[in-house]
N, C-alpha and C positions, 0 to 999 in steps of 0.2 A: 401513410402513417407508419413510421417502424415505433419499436418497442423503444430507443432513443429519444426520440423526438419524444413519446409519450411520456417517459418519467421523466423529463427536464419538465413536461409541461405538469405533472399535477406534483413533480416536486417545489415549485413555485407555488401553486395554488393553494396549498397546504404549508406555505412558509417554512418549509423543510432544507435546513442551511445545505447546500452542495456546491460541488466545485468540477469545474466542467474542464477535464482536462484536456478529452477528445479534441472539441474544438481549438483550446491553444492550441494542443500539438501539432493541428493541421498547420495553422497558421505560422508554425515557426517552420515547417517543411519548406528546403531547401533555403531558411532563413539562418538557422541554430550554426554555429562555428564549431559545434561539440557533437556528436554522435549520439543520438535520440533514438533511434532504434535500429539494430545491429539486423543484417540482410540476413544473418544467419542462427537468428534469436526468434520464439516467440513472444518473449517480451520485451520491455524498454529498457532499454542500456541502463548501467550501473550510474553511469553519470543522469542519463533521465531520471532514474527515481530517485535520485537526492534533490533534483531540482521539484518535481513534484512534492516533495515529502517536507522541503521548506516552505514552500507556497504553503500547505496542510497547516505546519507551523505557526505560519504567521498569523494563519485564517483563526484558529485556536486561541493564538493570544487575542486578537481581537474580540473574540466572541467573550472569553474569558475574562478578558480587562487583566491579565496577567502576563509575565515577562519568562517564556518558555526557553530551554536548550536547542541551538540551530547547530546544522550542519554547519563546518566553516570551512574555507580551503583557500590557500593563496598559487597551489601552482598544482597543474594537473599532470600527470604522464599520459603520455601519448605511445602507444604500441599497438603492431599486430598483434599482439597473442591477447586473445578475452579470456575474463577473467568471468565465475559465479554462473549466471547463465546467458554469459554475451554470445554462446555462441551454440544453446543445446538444440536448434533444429540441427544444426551441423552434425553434431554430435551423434542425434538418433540417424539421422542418414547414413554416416558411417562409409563417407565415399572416401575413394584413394586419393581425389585431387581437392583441395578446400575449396566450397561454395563459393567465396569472396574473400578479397584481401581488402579490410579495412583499416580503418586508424581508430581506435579505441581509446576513450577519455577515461580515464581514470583519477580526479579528485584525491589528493591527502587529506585528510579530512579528520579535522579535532570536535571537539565539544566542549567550546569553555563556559562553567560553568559559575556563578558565585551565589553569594547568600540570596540574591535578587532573582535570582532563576528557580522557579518551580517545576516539577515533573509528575504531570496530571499521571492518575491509573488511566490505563485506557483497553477497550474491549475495540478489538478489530475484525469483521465478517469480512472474508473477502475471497477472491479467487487469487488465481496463483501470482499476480500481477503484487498482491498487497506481502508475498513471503517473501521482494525480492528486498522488503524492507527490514525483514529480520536479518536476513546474509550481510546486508551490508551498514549493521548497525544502529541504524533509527531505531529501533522497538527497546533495546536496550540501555541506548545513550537518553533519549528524549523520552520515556513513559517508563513508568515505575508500576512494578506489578500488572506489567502490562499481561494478556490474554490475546491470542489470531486462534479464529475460528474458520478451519479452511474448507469453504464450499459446504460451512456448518456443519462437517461431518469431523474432521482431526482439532484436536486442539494444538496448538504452542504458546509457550510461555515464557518466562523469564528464565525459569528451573530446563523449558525444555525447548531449548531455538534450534535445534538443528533439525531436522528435519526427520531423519531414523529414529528419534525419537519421539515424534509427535504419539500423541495418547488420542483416542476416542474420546468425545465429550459425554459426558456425565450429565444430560438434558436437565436433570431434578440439580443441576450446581446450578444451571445459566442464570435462574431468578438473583442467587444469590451474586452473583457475578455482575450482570446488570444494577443492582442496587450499589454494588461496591464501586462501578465506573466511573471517575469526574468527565468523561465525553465516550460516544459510540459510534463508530466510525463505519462505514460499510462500503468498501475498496470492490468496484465491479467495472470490467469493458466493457461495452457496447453486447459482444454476442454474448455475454451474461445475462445481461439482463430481463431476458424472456422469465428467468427463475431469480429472481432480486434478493436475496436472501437465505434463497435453498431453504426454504423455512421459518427462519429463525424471525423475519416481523412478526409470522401469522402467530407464533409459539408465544413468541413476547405481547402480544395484544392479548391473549388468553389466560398470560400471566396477572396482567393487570384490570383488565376488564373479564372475569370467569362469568362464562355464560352467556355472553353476547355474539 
């Protein structure tokens, strides 16, 4: 039993909507024509997390019964040089000769949006996998007033997406915060998981159940 397997299983038993990206991504490995994750990245290319962040999207309007702002793109560039953090294990290594020479996807990428398209508040927990959606404009185009609460300890916001400014969170805001959200999102990998939240369930259940 890993700690995987375990919260796919009692997030089902507990009808808890989730989205298992793990497993796609396995299964597009050596499938995908785009770059999914960069040899010289700890996370997922800039192109993976736009493709994940539609899926997210789409899953949103469904549950919502509403018509959301999508990523859109008709032609990607294709180059060596990465871009955001395609390439920050390289970076912390710091060798003379680069790690790998890849082909990097890069997405132009609009947001069109008309009177038809809504933009839910949205509250984000997540590890650093969920800020590669702040750099590369999800959080700002698709959610209004949105909040990333990072590994529940930094906040970002709409006032404050870059990242030297993230702010300490304000534990006595989160209740209000929580009420204000139309969806609450909780972005975690695999070796996250052992600590689901860094907190913020246990904090949130004692928000609304005091005493139990």
């Amino acid at each position: 039993m890993t700690n995987y397997a375990e919260v796919l299983h009692l997030a089902d038993s507990l009808g808890i909507h989730q989205l298992d990206f793990n497993t796609w991504y396995n299964s597009l490995k050596n499938k995908s024509r785009e770059l999914l994750y960069p040899k010289q990245a700890f996370h997922w290319s800039v192109y993976g997390s736009l493709l994940a962040a539609d899926t997210l999207i789409k899953y949103l309007e469904a549950w919502r019964a509403e018509r959301l702002v999508h990523p859109h793109w008709d032609r990607i560039v294709h180059t060596s040089k990465p871009r955001y953090t395609d390439d920050d294990i390289a970076k912390d290594c710091d060798l003379i000769f680069p790690t790998a020479i890849e082909n990097f996807s890069y997405p132009e990428v609009t947001y069109p949006a008309d009177k038809a398209t809504t933009k839910p508040q949205a509250l984000f927990i997540g590890d650093s996998f969920m800020l590669t959606w702040i750099y590369d404009g999800i959080m700002d185009n698709v959610f209004t007033r949105w909040q990333a609460m990072y590994y529940y300890k930094y906040l970002y916001d709409h006032d404050h997406g870059e990242q030297q400014e993230a702010q300490y969170i304000d534990t006595n805001k989160v209740k209000d915060a929580l009420a204000k959200a139309d969806c609450i999102v909780l972005v975690y990998t695999a070796h996250n998981l052992c600590n689901l939240g860094n907190g913020f369930i246990e904090q949130a259940y004692r928000f609304y159940y005091p005493g139990k």
